[in-house]
C-alpha positions as CSV (number, residue, x, y, z in Angstrom):
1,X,0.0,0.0,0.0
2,X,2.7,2.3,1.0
3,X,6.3,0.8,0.9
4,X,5.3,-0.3,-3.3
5,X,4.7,3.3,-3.7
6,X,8.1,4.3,-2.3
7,X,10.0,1.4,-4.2
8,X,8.4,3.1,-7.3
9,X,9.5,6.5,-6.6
10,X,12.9,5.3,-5.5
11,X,13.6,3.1,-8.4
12,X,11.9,5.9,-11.2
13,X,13.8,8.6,-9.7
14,X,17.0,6.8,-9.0
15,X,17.6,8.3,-6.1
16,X,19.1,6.5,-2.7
17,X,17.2,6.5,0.9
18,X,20.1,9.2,1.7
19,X,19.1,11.8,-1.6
20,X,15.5,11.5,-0.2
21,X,16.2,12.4,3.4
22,X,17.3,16.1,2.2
23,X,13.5,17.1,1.7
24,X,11.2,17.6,5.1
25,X,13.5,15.6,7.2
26,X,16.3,18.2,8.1
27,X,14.2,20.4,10.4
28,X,12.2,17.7,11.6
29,X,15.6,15.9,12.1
30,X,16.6,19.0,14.5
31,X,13.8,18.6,16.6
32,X,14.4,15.2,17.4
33,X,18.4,16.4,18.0
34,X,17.6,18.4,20.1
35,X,15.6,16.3,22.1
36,X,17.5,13.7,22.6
37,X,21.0,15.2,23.2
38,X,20.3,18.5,24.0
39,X,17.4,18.5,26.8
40,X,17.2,17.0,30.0
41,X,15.1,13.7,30.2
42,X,12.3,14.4,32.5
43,X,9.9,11.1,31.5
44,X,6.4,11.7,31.6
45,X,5.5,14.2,35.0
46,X,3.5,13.0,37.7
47,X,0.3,12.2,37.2
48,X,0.8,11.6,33.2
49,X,-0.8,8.8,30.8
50,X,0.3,8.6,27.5
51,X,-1.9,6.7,25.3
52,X,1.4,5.1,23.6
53,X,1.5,3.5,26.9
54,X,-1.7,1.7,26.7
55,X,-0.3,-1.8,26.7
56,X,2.8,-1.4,29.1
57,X,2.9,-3.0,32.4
58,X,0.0,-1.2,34.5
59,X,2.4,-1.5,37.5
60,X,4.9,0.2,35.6
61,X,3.0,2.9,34.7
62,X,1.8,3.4,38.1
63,X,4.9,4.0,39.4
64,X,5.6,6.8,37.2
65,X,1.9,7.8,37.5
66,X,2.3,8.7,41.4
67,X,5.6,9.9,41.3
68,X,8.1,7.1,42.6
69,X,12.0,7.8,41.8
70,X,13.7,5.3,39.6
71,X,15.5,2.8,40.3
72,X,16.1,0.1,37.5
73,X,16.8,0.8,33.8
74,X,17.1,4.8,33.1
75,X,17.8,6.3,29.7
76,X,21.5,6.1,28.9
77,X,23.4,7.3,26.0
78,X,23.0,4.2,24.2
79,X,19.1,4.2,24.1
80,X,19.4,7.9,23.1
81,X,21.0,6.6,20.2
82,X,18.7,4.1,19.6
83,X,15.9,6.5,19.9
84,X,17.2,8.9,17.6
85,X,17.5,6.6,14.9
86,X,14.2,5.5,15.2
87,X,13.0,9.7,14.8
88,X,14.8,9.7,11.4
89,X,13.7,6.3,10.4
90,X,9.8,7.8,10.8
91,X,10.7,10.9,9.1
92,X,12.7,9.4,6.3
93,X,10.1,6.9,5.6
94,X,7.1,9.4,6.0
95,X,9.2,11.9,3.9
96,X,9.5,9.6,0.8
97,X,5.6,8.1,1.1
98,X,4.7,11.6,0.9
99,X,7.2,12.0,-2.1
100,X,5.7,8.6,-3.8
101,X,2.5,10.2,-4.2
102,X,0.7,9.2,-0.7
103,X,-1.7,11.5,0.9
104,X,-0.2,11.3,3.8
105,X,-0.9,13.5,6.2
106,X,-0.2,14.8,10.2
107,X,3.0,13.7,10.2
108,X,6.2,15.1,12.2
109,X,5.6,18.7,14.0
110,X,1.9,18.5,12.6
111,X,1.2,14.8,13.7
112,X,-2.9,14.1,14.8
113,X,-3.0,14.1,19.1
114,X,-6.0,12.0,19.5
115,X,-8.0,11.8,23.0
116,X,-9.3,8.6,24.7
117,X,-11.4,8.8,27.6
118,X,-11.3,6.3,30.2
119,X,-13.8,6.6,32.9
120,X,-13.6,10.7,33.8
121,X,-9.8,11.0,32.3
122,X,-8.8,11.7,29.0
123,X,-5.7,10.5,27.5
124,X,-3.7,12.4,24.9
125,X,-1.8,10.3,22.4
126,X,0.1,11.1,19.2
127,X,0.0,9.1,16.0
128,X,2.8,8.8,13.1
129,X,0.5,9.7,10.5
130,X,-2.8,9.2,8.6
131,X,-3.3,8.1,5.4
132,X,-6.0,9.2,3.0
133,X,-7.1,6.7,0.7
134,X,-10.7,6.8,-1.4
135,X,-13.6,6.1,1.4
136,X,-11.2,5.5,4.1
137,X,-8.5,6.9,6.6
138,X,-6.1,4.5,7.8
139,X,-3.7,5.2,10.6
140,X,0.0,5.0,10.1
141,X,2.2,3.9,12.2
142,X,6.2,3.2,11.3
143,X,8.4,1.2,13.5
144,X,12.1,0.4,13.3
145,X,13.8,-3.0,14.3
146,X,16.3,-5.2,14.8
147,X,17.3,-8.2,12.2
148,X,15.7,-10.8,14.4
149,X,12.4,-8.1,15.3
150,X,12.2,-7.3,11.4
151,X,12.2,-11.5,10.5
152,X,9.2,-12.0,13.2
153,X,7.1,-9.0,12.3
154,X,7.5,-10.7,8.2
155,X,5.7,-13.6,9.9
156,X,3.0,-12.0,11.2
157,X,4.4,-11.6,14.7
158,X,3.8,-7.8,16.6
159,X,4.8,-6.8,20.0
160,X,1.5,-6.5,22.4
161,X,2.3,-2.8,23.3
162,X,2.3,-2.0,19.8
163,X,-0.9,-4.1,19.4
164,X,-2.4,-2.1,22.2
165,X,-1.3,1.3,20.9
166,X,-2.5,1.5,16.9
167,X,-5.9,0.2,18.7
168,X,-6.9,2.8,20.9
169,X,-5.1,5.1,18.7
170,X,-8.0,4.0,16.1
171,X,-10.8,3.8,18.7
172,X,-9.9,7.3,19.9
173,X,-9.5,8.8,16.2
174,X,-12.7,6.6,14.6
175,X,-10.9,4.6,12.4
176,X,-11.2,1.0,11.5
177,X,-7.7,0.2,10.2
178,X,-4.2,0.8,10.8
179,X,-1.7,0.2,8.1
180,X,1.9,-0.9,10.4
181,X,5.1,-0.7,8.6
182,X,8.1,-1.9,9.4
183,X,11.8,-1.1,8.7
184,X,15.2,-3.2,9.3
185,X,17.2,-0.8,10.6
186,X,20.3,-3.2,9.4
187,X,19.3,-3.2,5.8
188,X,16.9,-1.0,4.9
189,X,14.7,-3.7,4.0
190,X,10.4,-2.6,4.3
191,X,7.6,-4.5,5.7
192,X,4.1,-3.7,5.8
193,X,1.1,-4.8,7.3
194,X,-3.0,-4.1,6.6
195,X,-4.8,-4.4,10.4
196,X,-8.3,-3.8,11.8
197,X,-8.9,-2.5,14.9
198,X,-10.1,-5.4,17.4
199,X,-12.6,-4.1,20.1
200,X,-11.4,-7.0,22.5
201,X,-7.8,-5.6,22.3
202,X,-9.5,-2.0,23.1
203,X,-11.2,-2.7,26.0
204,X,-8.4,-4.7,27.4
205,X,-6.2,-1.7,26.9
206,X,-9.0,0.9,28.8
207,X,-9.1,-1.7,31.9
208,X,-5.3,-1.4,32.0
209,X,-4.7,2.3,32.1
210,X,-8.3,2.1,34.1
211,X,-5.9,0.1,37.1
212,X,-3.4,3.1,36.8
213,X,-5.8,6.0,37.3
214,X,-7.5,3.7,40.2
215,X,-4.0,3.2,41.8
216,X,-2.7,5.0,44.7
217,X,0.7,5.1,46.1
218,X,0.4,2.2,48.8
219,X,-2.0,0.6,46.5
220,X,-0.4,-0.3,42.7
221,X,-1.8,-2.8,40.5
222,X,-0.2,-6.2,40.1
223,X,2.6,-6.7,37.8
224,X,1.6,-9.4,35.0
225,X,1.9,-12.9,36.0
226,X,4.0,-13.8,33.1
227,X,6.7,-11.4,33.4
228,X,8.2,-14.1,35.8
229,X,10.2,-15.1,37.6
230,X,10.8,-18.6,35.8
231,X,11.5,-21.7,36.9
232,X,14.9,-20.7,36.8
233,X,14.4,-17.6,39.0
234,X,14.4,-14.9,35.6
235,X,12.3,-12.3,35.0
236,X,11.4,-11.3,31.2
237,X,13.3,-8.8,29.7
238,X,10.1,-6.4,30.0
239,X,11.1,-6.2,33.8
240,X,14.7,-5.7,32.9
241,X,14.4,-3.1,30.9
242,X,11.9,-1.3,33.4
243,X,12.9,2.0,34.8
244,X,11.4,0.7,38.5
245,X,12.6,-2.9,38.9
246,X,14.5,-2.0,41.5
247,X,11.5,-1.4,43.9
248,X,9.2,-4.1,42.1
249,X,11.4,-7.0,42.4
250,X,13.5,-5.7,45.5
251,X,14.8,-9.9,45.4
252,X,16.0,-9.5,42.0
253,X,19.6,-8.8,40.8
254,X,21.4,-8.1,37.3
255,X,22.9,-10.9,36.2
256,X,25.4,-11.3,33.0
257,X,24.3,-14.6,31.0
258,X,26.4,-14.7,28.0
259,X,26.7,-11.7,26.2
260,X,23.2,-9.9,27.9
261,X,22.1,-8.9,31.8
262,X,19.4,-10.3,32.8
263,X,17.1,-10.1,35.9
264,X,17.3,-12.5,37.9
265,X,15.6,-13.4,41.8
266,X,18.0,-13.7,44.2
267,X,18.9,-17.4,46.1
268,X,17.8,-17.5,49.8
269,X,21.2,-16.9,51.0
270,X,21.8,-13.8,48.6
271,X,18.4,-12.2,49.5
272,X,19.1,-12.6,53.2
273,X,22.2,-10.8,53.1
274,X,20.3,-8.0,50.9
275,X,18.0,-7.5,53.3
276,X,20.1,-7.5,56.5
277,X,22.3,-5.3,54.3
278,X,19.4,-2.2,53.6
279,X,18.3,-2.6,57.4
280,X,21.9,-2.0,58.5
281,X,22.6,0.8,56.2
């Protein structure tokens, strides 16, 4: 739907991915410079949903819902990396659609911030882009990824926060479907994918952020059963990566297995000298 139209255009034109990124990229390219090397990271403030959280962890959320200081995974130079490349991956790939011949539209500095309200809040989210076809808007969304992400999402495989965010982006805008694409950040290589909003996934979604805005400090919802541990005493690598493991899973430590840390609960004799350790401290 999209990604043929930008082979065209690339292949007519003979230009490269790099010849196309001089067009409505370099501003928008600044913008995303600036904020993720020139400003301080301040998360989302207390008291804050984001509808691009829909999905995440409720617990998760809660924490940074009420407040709570970090303690677990924080944003380090690396990530900031990682994030930026996934700013110019958007605006390249909405640049060049655009370019193709798409009528594509609220993208970058102008993109759509649709509303969701659950119970007496609303929630502001903000989309990649919308595409205008004959009798229909679609939603856009453009993700990039990994080698091994890139071969799963060619299978038909998506990650359940993504899943949750295009659909309450398209309950809260009034569309039906979503068109997902997909880049390999390691070889350029474009994916695309057609899907309908599912009600089910919706409503799941509004109960989750629904246990945030019911939380209270002393009273967070539970974190989800299958984050762990294993039998092996790990956690997934959703907990890893979470900004607040550290008070979650106050049992757990970083382990190195391999080449990768992972989170790990603690043996009996390592968690009693933990504890004895804070109440000595």
């Amino acid at each position: 739907m999209i990604i043929e139209r930008i082979y065209e255009y690339l292949n007519k034109e003979e230009k490269t991915l790099n010849d196309a990124l001089r067009y409505e990229v370099e501003k928008l390219a600044g913008v995303s410079f600036k904020r993720q090397f020139m400003t301080e990271e301040n998360g989302v403030s207390k008291g804050t949903l984001r509808l691009s959280s829909a999905g995440k962890c409720a617990r998760q959320l809660a924490y940074a819902y009420h407040g709570f200081e970090k303690k677990g995974k924080e944003i380090d130079a690396r990530a900031k990396i990682i994030f930026f490349q996934g700013d110019l991956v958007e605006l390249m790939l909405s640049s060049i659609a655009k370019l193709a011949g798409c009528n594509l539209t609220a993208t970058g500095l102008n993109q759509a911030v649709c509303k969701l309200q659950v119970g007496e809040t609303f929630i502001t989210g903000h989309t990649d882009g919308l595409l205008i076809e004959p009798g229909e808007i679609y939603l856009v969304e453009f993700k990039s990824m990994s080698s091994y992400g890139f071969e799963r999402f060619e299978k038909g495989f998506i990650d359940d926060s993504y899943i949750a965010q295009y659909n309450v982006y398209m309950e809260a805008l009034g569309l039906k479907r979503c068109v997902f694409i997909g880049c390999n950040k390691d070889s350029g290589v474009l994916h695309e994918m057609v899907i309908t909003k599912d009600p089910v996934i919706v409503e799941k979604a509004k109960a989750n952020l629904a246990k945030v805005i019911a939380s209270t400090p002393t009273a967070l919802p539970d974190p989800p059963k299958e984050y762990g541990p294993d039998e092996k005493g790990f956690y997934t690598w959703n907990c890893m990566y979470c900004a607040f493991w550290g008070i979650c899973r106050p049992n757990a430590e970083k382990v190195l297995v391999k080449n990768s840390w992972k989170l790990k609960e603690k043996t009996n004799d390592a968690a009693r000298a933990g504890n004895m350790a804070s109440k000595t401290a």
